[in-house]
N, CA, C and O atoms as CSV, one atom per row, in Angstrom:
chain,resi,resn,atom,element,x,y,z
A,1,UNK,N,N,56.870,163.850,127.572
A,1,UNK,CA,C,57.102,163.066,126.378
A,1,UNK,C,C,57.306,161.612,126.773
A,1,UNK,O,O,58.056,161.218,127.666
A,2,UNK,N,N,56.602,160.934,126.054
A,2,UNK,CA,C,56.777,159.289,126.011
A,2,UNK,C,C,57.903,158.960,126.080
A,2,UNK,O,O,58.434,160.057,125.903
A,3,UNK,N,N,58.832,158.161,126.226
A,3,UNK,CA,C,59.462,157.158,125.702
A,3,UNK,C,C,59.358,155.748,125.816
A,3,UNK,O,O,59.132,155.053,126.806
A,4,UNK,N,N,59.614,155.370,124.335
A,4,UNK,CA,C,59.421,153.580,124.319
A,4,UNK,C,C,60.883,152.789,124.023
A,4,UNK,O,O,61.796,153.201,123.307
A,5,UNK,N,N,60.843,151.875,124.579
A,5,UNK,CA,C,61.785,150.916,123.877
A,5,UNK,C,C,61.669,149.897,123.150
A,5,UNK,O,O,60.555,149.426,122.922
A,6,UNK,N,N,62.768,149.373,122.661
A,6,UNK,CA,C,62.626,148.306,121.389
A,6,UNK,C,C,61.742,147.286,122.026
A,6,UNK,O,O,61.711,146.932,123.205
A,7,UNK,N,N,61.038,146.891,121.020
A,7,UNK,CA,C,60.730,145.248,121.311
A,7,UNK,C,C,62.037,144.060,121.476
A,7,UNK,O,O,63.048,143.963,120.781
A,8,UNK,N,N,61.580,143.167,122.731
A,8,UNK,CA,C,62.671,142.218,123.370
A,8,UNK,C,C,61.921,140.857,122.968
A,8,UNK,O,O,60.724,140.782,122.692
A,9,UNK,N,N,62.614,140.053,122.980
A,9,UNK,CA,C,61.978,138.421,123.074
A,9,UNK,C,C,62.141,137.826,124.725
A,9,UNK,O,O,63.044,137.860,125.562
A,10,UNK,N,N,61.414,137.539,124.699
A,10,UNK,CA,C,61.595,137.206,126.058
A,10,UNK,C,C,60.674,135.827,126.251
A,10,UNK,O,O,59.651,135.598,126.896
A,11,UNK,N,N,61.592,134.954,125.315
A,11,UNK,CA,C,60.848,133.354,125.129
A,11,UNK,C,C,61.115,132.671,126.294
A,11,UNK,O,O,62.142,132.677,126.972
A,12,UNK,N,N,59.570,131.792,126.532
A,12,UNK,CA,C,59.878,130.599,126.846
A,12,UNK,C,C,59.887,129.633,126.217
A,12,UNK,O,O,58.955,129.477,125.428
A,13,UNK,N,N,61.053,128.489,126.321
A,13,UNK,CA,C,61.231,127.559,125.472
A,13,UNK,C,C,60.450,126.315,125.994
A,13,UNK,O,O,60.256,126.000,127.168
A,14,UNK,N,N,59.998,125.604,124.726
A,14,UNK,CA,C,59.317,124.111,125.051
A,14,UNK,C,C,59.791,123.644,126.220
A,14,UNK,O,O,61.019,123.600,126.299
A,15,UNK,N,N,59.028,123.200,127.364
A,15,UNK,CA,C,58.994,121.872,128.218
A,15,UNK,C,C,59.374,122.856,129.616
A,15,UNK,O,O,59.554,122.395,130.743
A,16,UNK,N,N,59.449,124.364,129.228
A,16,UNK,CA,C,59.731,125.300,130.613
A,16,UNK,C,C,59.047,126.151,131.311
A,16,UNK,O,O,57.899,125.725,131.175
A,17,UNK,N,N,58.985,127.173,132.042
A,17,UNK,CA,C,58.004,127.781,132.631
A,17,UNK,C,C,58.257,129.553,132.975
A,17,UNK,O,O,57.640,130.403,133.616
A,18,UNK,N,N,59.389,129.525,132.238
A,18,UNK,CA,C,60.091,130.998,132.143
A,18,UNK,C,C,60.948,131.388,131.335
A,18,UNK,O,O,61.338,130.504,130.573
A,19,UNK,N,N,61.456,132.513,131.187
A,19,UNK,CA,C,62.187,132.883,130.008
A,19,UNK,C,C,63.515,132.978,130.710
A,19,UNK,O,O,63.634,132.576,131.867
A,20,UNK,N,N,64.737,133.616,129.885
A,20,UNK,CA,C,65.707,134.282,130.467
A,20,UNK,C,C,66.013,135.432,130.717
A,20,UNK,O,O,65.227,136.247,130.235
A,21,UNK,N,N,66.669,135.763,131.163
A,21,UNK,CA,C,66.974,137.591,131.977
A,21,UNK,C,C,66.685,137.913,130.709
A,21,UNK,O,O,66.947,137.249,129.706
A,22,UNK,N,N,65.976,139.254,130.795
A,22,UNK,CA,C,66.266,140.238,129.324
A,22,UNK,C,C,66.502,141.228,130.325
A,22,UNK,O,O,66.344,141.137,131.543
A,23,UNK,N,N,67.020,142.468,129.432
A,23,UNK,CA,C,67.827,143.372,129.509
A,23,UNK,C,C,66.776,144.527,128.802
A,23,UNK,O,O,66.716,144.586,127.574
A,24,UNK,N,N,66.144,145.231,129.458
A,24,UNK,CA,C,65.170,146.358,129.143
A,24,UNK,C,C,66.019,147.422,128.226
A,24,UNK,O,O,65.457,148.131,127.391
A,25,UNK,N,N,67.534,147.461,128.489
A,25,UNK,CA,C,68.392,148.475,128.280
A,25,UNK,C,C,68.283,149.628,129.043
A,25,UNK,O,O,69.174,150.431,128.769
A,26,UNK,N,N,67.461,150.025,129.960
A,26,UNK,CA,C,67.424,151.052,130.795
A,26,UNK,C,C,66.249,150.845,131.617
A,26,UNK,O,O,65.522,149.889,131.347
A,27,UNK,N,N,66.005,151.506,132.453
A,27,UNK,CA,C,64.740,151.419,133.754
A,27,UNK,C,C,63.804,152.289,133.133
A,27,UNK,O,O,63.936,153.390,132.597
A,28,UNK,N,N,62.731,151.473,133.344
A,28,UNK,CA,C,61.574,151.919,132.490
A,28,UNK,C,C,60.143,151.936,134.105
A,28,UNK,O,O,60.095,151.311,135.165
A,29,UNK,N,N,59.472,152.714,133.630
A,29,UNK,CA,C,58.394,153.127,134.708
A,29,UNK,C,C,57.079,151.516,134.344
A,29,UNK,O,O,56.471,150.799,135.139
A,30,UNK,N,N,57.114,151.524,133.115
A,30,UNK,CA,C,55.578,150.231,132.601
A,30,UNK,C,C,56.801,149.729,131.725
A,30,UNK,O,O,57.831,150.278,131.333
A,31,UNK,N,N,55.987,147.811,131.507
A,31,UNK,CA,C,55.948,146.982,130.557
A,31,UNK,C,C,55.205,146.920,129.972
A,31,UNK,O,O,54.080,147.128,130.424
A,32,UNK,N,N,55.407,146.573,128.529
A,32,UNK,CA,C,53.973,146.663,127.477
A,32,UNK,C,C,54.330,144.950,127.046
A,32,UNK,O,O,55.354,144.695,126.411
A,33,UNK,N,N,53.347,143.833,127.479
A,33,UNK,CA,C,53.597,143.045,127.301
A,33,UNK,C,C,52.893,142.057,126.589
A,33,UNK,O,O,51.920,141.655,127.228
A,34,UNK,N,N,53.120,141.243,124.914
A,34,UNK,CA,C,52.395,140.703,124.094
A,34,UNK,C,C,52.475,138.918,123.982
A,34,UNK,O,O,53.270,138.147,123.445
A,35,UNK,N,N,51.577,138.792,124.554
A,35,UNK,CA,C,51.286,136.892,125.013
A,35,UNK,C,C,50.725,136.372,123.622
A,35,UNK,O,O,49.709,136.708,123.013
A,36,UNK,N,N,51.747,135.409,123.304
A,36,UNK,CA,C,50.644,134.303,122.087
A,36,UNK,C,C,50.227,133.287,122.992
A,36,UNK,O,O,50.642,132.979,124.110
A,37,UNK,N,N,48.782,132.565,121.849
A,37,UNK,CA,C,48.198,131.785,122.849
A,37,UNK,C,C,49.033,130.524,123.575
A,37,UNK,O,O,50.114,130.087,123.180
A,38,UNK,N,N,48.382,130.117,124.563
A,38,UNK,CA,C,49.036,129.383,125.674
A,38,UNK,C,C,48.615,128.077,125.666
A,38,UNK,O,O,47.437,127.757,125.504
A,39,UNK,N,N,49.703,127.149,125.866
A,39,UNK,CA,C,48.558,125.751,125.882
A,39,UNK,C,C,47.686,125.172,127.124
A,39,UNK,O,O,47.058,124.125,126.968
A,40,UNK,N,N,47.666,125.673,128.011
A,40,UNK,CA,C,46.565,125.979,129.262
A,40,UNK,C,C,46.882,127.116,130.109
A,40,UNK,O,O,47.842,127.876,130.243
A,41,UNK,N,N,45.496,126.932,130.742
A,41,UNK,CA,C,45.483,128.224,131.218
A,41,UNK,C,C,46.061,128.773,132.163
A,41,UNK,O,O,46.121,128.053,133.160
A,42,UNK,N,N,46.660,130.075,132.296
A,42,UNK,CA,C,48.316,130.430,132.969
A,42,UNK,C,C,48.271,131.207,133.365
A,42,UNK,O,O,47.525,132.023,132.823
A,43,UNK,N,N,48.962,131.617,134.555
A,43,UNK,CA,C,48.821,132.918,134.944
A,43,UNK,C,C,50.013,133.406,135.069
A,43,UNK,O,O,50.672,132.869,135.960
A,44,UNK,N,N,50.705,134.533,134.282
A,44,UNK,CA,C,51.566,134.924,133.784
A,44,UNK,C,C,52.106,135.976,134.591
A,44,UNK,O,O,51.354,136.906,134.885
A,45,UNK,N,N,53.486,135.978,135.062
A,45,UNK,CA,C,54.089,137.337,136.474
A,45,UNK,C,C,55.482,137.237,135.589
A,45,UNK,O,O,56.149,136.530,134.834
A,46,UNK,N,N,55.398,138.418,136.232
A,46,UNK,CA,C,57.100,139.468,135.576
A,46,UNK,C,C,57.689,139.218,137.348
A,46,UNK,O,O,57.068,139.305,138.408
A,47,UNK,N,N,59.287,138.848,137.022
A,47,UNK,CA,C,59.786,139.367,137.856
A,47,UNK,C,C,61.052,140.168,137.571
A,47,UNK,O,O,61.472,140.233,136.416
A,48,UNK,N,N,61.672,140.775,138.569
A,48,UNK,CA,C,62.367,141.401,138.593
A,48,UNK,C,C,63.853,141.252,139.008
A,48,UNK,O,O,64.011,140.330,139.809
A,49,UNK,N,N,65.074,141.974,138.644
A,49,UNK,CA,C,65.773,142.047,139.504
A,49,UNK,C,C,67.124,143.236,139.674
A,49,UNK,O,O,67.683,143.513,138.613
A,50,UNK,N,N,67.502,143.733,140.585
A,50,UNK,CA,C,68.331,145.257,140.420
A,50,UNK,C,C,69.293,145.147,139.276
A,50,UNK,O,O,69.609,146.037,138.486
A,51,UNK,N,N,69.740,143.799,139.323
A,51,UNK,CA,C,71.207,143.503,138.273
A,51,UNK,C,C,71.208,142.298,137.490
A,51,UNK,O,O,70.567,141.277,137.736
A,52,UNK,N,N,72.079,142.532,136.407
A,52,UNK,CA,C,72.258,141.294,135.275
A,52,UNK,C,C,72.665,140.338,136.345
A,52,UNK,O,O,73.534,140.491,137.204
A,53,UNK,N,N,71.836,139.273,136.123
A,53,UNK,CA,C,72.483,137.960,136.864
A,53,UNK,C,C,71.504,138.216,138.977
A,53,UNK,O,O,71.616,137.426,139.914
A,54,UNK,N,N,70.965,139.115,138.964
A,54,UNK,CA,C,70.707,138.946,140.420
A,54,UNK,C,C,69.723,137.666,140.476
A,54,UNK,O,O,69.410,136.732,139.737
A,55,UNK,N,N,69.373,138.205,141.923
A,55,UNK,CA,C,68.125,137.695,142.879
A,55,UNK,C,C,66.756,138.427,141.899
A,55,UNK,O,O,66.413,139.600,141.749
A,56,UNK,N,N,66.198,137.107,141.345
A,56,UNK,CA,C,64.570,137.868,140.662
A,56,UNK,C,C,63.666,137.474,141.521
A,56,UNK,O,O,63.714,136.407,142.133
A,57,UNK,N,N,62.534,138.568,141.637
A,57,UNK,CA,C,61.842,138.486,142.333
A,57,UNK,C,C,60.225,139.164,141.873
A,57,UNK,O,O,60.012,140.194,141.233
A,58,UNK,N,N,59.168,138.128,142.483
A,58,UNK,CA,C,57.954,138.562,141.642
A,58,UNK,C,C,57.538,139.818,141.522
A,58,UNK,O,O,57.187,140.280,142.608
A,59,UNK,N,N,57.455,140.446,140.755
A,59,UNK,CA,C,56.921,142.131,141.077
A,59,UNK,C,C,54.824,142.527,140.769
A,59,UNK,O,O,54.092,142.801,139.818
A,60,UNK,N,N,54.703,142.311,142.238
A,60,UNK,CA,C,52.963,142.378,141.974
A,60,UNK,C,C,52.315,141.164,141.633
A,60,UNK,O,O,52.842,140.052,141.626
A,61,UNK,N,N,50.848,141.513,141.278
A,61,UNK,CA,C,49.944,140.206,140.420
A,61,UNK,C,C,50.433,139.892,138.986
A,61,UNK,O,O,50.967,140.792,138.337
A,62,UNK,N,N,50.266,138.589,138.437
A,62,UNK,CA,C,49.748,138.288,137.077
A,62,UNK,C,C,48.587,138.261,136.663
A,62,UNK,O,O,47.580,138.116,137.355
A,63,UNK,N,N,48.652,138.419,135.331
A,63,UNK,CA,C,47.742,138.215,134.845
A,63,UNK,C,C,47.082,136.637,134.534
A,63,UNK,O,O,47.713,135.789,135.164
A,64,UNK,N,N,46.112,136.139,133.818
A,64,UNK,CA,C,45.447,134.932,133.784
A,64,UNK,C,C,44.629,135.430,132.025
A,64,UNK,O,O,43.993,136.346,131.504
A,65,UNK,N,N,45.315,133.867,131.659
A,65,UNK,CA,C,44.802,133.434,130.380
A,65,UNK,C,C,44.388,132.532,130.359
A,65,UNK,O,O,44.499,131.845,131.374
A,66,UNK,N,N,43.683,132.010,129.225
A,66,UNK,CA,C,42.572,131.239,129.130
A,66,UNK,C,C,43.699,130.356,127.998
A,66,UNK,O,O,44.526,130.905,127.270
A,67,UNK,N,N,43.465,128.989,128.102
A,67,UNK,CA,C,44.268,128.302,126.991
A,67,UNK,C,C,44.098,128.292,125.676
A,67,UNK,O,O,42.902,128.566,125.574
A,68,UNK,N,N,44.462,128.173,124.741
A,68,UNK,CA,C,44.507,128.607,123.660
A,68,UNK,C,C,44.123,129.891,123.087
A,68,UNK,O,O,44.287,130.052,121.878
A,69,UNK,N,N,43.473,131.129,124.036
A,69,UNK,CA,C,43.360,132.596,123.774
A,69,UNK,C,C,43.961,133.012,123.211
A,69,UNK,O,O,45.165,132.902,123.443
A,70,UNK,N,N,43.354,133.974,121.788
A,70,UNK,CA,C,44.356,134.821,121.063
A,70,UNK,C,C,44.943,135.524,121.702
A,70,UNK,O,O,44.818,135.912,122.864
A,71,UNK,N,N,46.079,135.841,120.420
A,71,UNK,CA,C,47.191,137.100,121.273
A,71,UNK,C,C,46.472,137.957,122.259
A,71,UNK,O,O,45.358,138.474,122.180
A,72,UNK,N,N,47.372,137.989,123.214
A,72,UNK,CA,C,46.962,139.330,124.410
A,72,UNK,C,C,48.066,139.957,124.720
A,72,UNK,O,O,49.117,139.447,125.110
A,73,UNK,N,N,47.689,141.733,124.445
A,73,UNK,CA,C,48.433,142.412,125.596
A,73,UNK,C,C,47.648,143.049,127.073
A,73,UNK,O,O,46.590,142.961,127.696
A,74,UNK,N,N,48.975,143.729,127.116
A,74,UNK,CA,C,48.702,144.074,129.160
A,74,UNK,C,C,49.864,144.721,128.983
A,74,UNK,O,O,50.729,144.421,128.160
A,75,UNK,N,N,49.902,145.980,130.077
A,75,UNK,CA,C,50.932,146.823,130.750
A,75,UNK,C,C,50.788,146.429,132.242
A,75,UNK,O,O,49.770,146.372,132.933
A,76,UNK,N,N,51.842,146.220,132.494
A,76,UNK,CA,C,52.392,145.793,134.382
A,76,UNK,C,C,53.260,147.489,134.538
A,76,UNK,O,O,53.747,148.056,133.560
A,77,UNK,N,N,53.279,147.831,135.389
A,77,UNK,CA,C,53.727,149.062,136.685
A,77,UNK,C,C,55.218,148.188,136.246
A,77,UNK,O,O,54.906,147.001,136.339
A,78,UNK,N,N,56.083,148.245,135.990
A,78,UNK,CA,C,57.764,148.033,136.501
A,78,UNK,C,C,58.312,148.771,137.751
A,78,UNK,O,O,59.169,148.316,138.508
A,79,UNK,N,N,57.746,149.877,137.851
A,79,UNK,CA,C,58.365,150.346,138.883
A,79,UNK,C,C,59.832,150.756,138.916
A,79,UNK,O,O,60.346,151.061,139.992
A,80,UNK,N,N,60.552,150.776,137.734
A,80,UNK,CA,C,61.597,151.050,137.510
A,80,UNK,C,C,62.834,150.270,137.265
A,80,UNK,O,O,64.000,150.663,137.319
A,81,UNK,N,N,62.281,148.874,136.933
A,81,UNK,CA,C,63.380,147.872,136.971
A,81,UNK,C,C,63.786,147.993,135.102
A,81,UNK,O,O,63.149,148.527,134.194
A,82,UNK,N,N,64.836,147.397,135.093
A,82,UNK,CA,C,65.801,146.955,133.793
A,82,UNK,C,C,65.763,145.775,133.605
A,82,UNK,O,O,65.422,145.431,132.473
A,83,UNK,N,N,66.057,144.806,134.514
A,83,UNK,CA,C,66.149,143.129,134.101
A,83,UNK,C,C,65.142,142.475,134.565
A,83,UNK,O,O,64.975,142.381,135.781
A,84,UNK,N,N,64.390,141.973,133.766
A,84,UNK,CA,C,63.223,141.306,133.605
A,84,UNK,C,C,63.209,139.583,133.663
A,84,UNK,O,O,64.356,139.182,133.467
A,85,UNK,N,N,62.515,138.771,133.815
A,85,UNK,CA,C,61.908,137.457,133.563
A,85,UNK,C,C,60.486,137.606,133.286
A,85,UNK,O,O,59.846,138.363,134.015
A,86,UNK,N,N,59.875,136.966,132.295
A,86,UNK,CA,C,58.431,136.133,132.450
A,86,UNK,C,C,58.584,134.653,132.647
A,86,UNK,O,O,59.318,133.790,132.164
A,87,UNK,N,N,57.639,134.679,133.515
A,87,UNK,CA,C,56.995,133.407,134.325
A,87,UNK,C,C,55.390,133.195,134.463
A,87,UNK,O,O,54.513,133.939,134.903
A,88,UNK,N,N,55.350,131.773,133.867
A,88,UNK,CA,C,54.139,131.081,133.576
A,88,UNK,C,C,54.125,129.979,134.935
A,88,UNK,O,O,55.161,129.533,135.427
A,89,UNK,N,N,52.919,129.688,135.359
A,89,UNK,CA,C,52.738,129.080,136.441
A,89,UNK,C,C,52.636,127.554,135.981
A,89,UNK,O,O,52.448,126.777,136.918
A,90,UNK,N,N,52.740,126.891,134.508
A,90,UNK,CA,C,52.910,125.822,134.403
A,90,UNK,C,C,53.810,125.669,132.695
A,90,UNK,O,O,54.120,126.606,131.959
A,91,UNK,N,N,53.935,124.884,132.572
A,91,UNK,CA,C,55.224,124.499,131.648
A,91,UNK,C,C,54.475,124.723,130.124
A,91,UNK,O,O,53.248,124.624,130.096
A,92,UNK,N,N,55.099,124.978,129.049
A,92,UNK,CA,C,54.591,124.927,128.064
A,92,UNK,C,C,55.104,124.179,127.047
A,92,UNK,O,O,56.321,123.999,127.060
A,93,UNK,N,N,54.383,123.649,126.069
A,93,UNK,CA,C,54.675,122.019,125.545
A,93,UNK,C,C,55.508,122.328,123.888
A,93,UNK,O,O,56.045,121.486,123.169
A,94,UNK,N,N,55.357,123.938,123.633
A,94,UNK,CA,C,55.902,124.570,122.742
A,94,UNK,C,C,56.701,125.934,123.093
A,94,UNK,O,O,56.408,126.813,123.903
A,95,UNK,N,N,57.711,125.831,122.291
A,95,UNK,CA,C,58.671,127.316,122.411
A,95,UNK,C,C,56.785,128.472,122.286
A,95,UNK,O,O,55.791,128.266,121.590
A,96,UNK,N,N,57.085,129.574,123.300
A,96,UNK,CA,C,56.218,130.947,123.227
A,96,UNK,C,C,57.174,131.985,123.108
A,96,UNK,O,O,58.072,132.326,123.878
A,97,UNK,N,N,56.801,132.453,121.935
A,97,UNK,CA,C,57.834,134.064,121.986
A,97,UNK,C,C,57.135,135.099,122.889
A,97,UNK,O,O,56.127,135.369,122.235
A,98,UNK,N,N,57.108,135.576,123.623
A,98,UNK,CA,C,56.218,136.346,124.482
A,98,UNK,C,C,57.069,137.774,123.883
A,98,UNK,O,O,58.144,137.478,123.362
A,99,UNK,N,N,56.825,138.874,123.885
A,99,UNK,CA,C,57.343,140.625,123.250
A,99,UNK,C,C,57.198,141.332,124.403
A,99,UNK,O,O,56.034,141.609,124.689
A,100,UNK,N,N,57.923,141.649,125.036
A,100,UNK,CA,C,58.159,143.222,126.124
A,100,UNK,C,C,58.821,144.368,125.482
A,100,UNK,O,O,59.707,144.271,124.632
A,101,UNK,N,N,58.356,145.401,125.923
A,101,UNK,CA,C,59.492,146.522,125.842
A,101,UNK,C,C,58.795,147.552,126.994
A,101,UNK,O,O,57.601,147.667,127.270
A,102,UNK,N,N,60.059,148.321,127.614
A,102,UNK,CA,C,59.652,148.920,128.521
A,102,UNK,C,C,58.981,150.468,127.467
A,102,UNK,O,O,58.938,150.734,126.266
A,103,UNK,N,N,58.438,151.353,129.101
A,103,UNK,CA,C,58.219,152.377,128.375
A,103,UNK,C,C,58.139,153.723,129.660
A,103,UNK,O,O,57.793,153.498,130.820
A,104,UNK,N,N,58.488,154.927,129.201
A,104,UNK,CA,C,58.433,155.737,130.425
A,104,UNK,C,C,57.809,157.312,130.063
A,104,UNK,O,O,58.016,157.929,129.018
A,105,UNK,N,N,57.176,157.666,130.967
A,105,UNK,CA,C,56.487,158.795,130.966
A,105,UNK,C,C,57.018,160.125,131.952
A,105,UNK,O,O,56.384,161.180,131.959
């Protein structure tokens, strides 16, 4: 049996290049993750970390968007983590709500 979790916000705000810790609420096996468009083109990585407040760290490849591309999703492997970041490889000139929620099989 599936399980999913809630949808999270996991914004980046104008003039930055990452979000803040979110909190999966539990360790999840995949991220299901929903990108609005970008104002250039970005290549987008999850990182990770064991605890609220740790050491984050990149987990795997990103993905790559094209600038202004409609919404996109993608599932990333978590591998079992809870506390999350997204990270964009360059700054964005508007708040992006980016949507995660984990999910486990």
């Amino acid at each position: 049996m599936s399980v999913y979790g809630t949808w999270k916000a996991a914004t980046i705000a104008s003039a930055a290049s990452s979000s803040a810790e979110v909190d999966l609420g539990r360790d999840y096996d995949f991220l299901e993750i929903q990108i609005p468009p970008l104002d250039a083109a970005s290549t987008i990585k999850i990182q990770v970390a064991e605890k609220t407040g740790g050491t984050f760290y990149d987990l795997g490849d990103g993905i790559t968007t094209d600038a202004g591309t409609h919404n996109y999703a993608d599932v990333f492997n978590l591998g079992g983590y809870q506390y999350i970041m997204v990270v964009a490889d360059n700054t964005q000139d508007a708040q992006r709500l980016i949507r995660v929620r984990g999910m486990r099989y």
